[in-house]
C-alpha positions as CSV (number, residue, x, y, z in Angstrom):
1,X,62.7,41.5,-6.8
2,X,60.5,38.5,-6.8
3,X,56.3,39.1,-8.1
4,X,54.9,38.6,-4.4
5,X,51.5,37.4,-5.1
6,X,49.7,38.8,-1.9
7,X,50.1,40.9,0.7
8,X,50.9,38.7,3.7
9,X,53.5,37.2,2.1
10,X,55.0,40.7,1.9
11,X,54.3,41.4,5.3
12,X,56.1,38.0,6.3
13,X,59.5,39.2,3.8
14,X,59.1,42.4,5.8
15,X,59.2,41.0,9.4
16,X,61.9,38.6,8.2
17,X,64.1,41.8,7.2
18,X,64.1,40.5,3.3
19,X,62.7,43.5,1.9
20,X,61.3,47.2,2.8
21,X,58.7,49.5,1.9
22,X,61.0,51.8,0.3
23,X,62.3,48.3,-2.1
24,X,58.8,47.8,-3.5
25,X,58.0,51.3,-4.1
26,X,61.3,51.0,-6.5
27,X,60.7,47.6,-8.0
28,X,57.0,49.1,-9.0
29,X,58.5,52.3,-10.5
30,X,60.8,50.0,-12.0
31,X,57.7,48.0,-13.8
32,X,56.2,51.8,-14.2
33,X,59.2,52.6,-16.5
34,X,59.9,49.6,-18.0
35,X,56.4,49.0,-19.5
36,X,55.6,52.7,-20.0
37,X,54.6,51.8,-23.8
38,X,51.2,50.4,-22.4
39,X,50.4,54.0,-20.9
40,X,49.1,53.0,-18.1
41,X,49.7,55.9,-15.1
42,X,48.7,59.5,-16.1
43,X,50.7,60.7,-13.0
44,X,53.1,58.7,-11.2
45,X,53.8,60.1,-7.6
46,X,57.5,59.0,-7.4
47,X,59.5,61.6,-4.9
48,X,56.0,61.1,-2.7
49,X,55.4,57.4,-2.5
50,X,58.7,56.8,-1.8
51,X,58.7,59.8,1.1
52,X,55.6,57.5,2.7
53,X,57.5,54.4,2.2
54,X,60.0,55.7,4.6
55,X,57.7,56.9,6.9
56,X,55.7,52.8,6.9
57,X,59.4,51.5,7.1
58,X,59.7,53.7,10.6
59,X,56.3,52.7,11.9
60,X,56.9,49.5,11.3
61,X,60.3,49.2,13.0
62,X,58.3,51.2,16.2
63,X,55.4,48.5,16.2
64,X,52.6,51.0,15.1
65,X,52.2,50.1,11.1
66,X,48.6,50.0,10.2
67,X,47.2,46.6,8.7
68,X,48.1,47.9,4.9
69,X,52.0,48.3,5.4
70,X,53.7,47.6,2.8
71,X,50.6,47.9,0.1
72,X,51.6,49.7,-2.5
73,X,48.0,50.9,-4.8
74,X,47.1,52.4,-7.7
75,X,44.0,54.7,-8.1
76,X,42.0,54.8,-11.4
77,X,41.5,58.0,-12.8
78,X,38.1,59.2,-11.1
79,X,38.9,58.6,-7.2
80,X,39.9,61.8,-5.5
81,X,43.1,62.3,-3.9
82,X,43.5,65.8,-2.4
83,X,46.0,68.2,-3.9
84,X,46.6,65.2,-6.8
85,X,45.0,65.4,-10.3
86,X,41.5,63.9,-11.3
87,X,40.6,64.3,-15.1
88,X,38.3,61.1,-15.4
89,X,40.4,60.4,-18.3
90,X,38.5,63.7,-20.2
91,X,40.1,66.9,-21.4
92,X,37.4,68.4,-19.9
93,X,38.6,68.7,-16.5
94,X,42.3,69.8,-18.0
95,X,44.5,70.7,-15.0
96,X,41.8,69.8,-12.1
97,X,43.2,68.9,-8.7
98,X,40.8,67.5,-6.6
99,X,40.3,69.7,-2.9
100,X,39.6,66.4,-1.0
101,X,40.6,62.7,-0.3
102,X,37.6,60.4,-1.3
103,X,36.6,58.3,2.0
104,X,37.9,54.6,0.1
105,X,41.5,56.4,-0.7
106,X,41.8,57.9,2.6
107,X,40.9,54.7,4.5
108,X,43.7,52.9,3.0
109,X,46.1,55.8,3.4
110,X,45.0,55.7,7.4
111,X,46.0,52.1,7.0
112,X,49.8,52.7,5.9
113,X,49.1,51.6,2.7
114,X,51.5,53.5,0.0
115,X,49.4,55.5,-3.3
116,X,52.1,55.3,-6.3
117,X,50.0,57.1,-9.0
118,X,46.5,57.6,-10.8
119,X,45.7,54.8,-13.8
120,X,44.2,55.7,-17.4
121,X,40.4,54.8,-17.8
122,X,37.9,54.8,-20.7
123,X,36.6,58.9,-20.1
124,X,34.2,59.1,-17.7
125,X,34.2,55.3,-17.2
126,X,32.5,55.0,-20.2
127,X,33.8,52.4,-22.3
128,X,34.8,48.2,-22.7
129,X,38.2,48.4,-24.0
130,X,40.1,51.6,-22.9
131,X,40.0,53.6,-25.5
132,X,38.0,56.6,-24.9
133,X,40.4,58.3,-22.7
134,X,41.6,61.3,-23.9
135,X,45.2,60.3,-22.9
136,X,45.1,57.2,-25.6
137,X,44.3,53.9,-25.5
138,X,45.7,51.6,-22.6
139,X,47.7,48.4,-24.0
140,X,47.1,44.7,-22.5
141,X,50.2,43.4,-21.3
142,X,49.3,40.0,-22.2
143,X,49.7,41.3,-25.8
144,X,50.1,45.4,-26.4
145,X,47.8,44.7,-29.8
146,X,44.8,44.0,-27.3
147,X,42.6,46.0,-25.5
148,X,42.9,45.6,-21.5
149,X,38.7,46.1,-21.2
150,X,37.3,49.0,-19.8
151,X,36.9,51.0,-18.3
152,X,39.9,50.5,-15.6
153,X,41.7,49.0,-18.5
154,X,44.6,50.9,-16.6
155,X,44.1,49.5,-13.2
156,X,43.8,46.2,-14.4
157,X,47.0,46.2,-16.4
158,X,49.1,47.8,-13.1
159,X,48.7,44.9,-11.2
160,X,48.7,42.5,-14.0
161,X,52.3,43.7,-15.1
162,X,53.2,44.2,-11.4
163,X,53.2,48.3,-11.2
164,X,51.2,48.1,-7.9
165,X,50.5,45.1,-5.6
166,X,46.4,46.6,-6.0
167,X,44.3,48.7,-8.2
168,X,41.7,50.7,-7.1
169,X,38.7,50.7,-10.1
170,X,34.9,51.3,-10.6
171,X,32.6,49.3,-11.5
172,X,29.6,50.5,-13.2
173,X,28.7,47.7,-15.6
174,X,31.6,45.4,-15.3
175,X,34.3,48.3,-15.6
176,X,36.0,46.2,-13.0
177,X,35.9,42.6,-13.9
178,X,35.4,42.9,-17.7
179,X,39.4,44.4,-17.8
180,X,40.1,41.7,-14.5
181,X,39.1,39.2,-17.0
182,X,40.9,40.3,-20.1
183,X,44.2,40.5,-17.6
184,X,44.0,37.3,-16.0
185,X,43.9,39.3,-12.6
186,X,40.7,38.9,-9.9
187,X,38.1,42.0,-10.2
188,X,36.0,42.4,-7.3
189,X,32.8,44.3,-7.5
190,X,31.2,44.2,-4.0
191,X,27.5,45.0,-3.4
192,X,26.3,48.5,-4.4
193,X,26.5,51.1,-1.4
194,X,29.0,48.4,0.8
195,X,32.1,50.7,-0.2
196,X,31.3,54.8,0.4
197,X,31.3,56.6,-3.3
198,X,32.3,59.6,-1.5
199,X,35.2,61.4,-4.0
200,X,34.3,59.4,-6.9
201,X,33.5,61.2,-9.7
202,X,29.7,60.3,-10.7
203,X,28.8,58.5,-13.5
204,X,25.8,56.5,-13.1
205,X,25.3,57.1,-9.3
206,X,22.6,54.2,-8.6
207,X,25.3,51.5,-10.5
208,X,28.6,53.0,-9.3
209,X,30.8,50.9,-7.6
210,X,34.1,50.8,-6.1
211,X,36.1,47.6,-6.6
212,X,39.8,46.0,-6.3
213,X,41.5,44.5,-8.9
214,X,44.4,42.4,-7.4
215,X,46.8,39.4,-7.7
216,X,45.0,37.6,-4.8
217,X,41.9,36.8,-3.2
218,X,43.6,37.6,-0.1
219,X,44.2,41.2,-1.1
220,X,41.0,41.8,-2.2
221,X,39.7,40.8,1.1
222,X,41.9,42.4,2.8
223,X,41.4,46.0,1.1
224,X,37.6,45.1,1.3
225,X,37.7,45.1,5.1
226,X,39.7,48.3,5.4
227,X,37.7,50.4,2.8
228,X,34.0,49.2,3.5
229,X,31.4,50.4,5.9
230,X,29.3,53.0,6.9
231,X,30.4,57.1,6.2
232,X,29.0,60.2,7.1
233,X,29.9,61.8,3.9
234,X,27.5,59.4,1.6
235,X,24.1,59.2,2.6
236,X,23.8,56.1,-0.1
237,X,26.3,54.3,1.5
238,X,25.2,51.0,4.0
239,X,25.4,51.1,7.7
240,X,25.6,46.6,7.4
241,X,28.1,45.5,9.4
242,X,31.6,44.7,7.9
243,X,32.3,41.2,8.6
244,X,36.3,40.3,9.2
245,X,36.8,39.5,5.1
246,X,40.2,38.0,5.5
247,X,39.9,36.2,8.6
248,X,36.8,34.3,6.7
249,X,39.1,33.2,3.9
250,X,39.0,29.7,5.7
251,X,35.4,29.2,6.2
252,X,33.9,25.9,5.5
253,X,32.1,25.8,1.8
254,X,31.4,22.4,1.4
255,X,27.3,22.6,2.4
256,X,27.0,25.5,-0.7
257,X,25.0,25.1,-3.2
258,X,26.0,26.4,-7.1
259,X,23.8,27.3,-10.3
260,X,24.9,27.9,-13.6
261,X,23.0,30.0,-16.3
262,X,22.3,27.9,-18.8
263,X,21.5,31.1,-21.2
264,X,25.0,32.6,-20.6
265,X,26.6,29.4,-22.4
266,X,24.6,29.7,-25.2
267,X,25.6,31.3,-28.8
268,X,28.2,34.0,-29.0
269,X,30.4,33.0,-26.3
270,X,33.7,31.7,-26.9
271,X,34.1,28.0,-27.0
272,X,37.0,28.3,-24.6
273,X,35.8,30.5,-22.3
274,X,32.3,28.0,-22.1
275,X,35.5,25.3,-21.4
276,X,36.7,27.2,-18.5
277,X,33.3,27.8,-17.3
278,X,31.9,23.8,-17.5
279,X,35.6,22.6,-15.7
280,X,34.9,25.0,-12.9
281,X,31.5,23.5,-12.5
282,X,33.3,19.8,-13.1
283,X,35.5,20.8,-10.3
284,X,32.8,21.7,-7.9
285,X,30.7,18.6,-9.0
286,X,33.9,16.2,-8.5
287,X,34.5,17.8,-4.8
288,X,30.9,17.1,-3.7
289,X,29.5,20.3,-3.9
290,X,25.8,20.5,-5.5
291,X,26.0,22.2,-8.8
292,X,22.5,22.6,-11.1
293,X,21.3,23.8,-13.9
294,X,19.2,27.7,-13.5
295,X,17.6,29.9,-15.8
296,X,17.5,33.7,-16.3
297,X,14.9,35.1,-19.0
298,X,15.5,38.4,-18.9
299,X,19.2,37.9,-20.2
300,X,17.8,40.2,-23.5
301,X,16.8,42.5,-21.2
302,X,19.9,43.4,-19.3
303,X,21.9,45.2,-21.6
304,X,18.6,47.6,-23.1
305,X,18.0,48.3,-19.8
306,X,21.5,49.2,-18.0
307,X,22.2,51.6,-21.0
308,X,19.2,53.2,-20.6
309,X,19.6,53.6,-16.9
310,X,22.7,54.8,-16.7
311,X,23.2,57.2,-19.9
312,X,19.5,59.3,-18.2
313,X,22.0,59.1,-15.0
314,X,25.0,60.4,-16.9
315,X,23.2,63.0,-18.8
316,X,22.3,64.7,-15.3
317,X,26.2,63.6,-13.6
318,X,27.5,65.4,-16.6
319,X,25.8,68.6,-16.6
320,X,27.9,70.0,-13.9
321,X,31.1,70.4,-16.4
322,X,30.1,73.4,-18.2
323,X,34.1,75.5,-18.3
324,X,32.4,78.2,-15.3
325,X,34.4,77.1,-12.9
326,X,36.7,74.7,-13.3
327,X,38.3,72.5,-15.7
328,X,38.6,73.2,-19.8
329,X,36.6,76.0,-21.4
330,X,36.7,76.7,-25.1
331,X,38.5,80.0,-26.0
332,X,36.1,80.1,-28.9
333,X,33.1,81.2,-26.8
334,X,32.3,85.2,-27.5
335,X,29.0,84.8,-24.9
336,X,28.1,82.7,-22.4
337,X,25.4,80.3,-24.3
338,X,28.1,80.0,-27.1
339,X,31.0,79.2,-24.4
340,X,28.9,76.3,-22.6
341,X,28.3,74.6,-26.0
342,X,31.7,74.9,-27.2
343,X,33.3,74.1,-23.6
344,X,31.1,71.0,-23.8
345,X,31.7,69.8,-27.7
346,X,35.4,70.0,-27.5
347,X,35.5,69.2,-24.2
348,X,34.0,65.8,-24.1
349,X,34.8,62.4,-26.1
350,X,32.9,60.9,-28.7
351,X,30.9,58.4,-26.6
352,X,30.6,60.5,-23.8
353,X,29.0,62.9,-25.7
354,X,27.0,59.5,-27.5
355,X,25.5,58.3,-23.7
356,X,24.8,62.4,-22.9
357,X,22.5,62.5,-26.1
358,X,20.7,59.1,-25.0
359,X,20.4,60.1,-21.5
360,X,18.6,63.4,-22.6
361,X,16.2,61.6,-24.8
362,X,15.3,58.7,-22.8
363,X,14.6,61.7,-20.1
364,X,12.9,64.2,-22.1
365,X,9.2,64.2,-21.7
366,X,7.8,62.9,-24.6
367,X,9.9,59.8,-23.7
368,X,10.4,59.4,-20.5
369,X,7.7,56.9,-19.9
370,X,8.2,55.0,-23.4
371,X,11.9,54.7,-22.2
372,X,12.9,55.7,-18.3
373,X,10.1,54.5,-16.5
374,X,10.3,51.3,-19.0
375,X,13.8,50.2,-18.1
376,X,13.2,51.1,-14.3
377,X,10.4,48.5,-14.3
378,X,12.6,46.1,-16.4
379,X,15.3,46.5,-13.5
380,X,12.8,45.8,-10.5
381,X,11.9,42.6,-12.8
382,X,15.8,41.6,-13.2
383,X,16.5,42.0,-9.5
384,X,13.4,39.9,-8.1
385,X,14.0,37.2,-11.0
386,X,18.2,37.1,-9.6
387,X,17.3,37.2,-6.0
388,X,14.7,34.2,-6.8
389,X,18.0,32.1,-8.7
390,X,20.0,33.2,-5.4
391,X,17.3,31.9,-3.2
392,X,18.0,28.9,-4.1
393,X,21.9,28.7,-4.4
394,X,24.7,30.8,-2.7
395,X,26.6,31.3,-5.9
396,X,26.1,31.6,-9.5
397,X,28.8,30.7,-12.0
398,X,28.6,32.3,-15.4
399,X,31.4,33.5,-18.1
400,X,33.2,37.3,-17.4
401,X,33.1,38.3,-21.3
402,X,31.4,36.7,-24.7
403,X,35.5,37.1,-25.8
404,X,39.1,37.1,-24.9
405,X,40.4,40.6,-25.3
406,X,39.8,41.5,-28.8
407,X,42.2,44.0,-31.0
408,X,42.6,47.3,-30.7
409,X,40.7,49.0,-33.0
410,X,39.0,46.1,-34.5
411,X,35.4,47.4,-32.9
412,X,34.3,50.9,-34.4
413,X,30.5,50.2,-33.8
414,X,29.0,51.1,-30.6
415,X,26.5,48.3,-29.8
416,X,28.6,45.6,-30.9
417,X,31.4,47.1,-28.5
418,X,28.1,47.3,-25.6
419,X,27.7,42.9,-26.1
420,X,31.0,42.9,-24.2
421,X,29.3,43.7,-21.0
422,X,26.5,41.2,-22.0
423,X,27.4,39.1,-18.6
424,X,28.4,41.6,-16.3
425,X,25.7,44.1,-16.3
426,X,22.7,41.2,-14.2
427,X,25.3,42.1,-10.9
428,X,25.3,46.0,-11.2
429,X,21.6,46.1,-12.6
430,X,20.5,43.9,-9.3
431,X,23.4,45.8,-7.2
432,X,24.9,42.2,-5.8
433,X,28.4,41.5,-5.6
434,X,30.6,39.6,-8.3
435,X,33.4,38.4,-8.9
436,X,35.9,37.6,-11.6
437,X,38.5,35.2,-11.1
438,X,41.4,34.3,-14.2
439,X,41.2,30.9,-15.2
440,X,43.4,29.6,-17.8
441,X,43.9,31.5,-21.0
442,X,42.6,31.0,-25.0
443,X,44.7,29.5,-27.4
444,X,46.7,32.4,-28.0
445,X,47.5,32.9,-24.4
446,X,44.6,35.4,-24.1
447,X,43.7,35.4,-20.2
448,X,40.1,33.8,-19.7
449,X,37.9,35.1,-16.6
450,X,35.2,33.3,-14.9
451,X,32.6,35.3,-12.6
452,X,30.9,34.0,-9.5
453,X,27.8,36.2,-7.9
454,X,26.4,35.8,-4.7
455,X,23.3,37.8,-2.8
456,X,23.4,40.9,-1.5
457,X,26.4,41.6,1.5
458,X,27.9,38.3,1.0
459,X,31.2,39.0,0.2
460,X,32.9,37.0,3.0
461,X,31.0,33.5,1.2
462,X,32.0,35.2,-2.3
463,X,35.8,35.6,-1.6
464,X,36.0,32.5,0.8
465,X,34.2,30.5,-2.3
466,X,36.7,31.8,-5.0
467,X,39.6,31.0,-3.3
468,X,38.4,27.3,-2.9
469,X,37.9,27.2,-6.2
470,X,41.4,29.1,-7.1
471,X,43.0,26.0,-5.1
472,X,41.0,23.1,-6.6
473,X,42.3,24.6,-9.9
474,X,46.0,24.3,-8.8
């Protein structure tokens, strides 16, 4: 079976009699099994996604297919699917089945689209690379000796090696573009509180996002219609107006106006990723669109103050997995005190327990305004000095990652492995939506991502924008 590249063009093969629901659920097993090496699914819901691929394959023949028919999706491993597993990627939820369906799952599954299994993740969705699940690293399929990025190194991978047509990841920091980019697949992270968090499992819950990695701008936006919008379930979550994200593929962009960051092409980034970022701008410039030169100052900032942030937030998340009532606990504890610390220590990986530690210093009270109420400042500062750049332009083009996907293994120290989300983190600290799109790949066929942000609830201009600039590539 032919690598369909989006969903219409599914949709148009399955009107046209040339395939069936119940055919691409077996093609993607088919990938599943084939590339199983680059342990990517934890649980792969065979006997099941093929029973709902013959229920789509009905609807459709009776006219009353919903607008996903014939999606098949994969779901990282901290989105809840009721009566299916959800570990986070940590022995500390051993045998957990989650008692609900998170409200961006279900609203695909109301749409007809087909869930084929749960993906590996870094634990916790607490890594760059994918390898601090407790199930083992996940392998790039580009080249199994890389890392895929983190944390939904899994999801990425899927839909790079064609296990699922979409991957449902989070993005916390640039869990969903940094691995997009390593893949050469498109990793959308849409503004924070535009997709409902309800059923996903908290890490830092002022950052967390929901995002698509996919083959297509066209199934990003697509997906991004169905699952956005407001939800009685998440107080968090927005109440703006979905606009008709596919539909608005087409729109005019020719009046936009583009900044680069002239700090982001500075020392430490790959000379041929800073290539793929100046032809993009080349591009733009030669097809009249105004491209300039912007500043950020705060680009030393961004990475002391995410980490801060968000290890206080997962210090608190975290605290709720204690062996009581569900999930791992130590058979080592002979009292209750001793059975929480044990639960917890064996329990947890090595840099989950690493952020935990952080979090409960930078919160403790001799701290907290040296550190917490530091960084929280620093964040206002990063979001009023981005929303000033983004007054000015609709878009801002900058590198994914300092690096092509690096080796696994080859980074054992923490803050060096922390750089790799050097460009990401300005979107999830400022809560606007990004985008990373493949373009091209290093000289030893490494994928290369390029990331395009845009203010806040823009998403239509941001996925309209990068598939103009997907076609002027071609």
């Amino acid at each position: 079976m032919k690598n369909y590249q989006s969903l219409p063009l599914i949709q148009e093969d399955i009107r046209n009699g040339a395939v069936t629901c119940v055919q691409l659920v077996e093609h993607h097993l088919n990938q599943i099994k084939t590339h199983n090496d680059l342990n990517v699914f934890l649980e792969v819901y065979e006997h099941e996604a093929l029973d709902q691929a013959k229920i789509v394959d009905d609807k459709i023949k009776d006219g009353i297919a919903g607008k996903l028919a014939g999606l098949v999706v994969g779901i990282k491993d901290v989105l809840a699917y009721q009566d299916h597993g959800l570990q986070a990627g940590s022995k500390i939820l051993d045998g957990f089945k989650s008692q609900f369906t998170g409200t961006a799952v279900q609203r695909l599954l109301d749409e007809d689209a087909i869930i084929i299994g749960r993906q590996n993740c870094d634990e916790f969705a607490m890594g760059s690379s994918n390898e601090n699940s407790a199930f083992g690293p996940v392998k790039n399929g580009a080249n199994p000796n890389r890392v895929p990025g983190g944390s939904s190194g899994g999801s990425a991978v899927a839909v790079q090696m064609d296990m699922c047509q979409v991957s449902l990841g989070t993005d916390t920091g640039g869990s969903v573009r940094q691995p997009a980019a390593f893949c050469g697949v498109i990793g959308l992270k849409p503004t924070y509180s535009r997709i409902s968090r309800y059923g996903l499992a908290a890490y830092a819950s002022s950052f967390d996002t929901i995002g698509t990695l996919s083959k297509s701008i066209d199934d990003a936006a697509i997906t991004m219609e169905v699952m956005s919008g407001k939800d009685d379930y998440d107080s968090t979550v927005s109440h703006e107006e979905v606009p008709a994200y596919f539909s608005e593929l087409g729109r005019d962009v020719s009046n936009y106006r583009v900044a680069f960051i002239e700090e982001t092409l500075g020392e430490g980034l790959n000379p041929e990723i800073k290539a793929a970022v100046l032809k993009v701008l080349d591009l733009l410039r030669n097809d009249g669109i105004s491209v300039e030169e912007g500043h950020f100052s705060m680009l030393d900032y961004l990475l002391p103050t995410y980490y801060i942030l968000t290890t206080a937030e997962a210090s608190s998340n975290l605290s709720r997995y204690d062996g009581v009532k569900y999930g791992y606990r130590s058979p080592n504890g002979d009292n209750l005190e001793k059975m929480y610390k044990l639960t917890r220590n064996e329990g947890f990986g090595e840099e989950v327990k690493r952020r935990i530690m952080l979090g409960t210093f930078v919160l403790s009270a001799s701290y907290h305004d040296a550190f917490y109420t530091k960084a929280q400042k620093a964040r206002r500062l990063i979001k009023e000095s981005t929303e000033k750049l983004l007054s000015d332009h609709d878009f801002l083009v900058l590198p994914t990652t300092p690096t092509t996907a690096f080796e696994l293994g080859s980074i054992s120290d923490s803050l060096e492995m922390y750089l790799a989300d050097l460009y990401t983190v300005q979107a999830s600290v400022s809560g606007i939506p990004a985008i990373s799109i493949p373009f091209g790949t290093d000289k030893d066929g490494l994928p290369i991502g390029v990331q395009i942000m845009s203010k806040h609830f823009t998403e239509d201009k941001l996925l309209a924008f990068s598939k103009y600039i997907l076609e002027l590539n071609r």
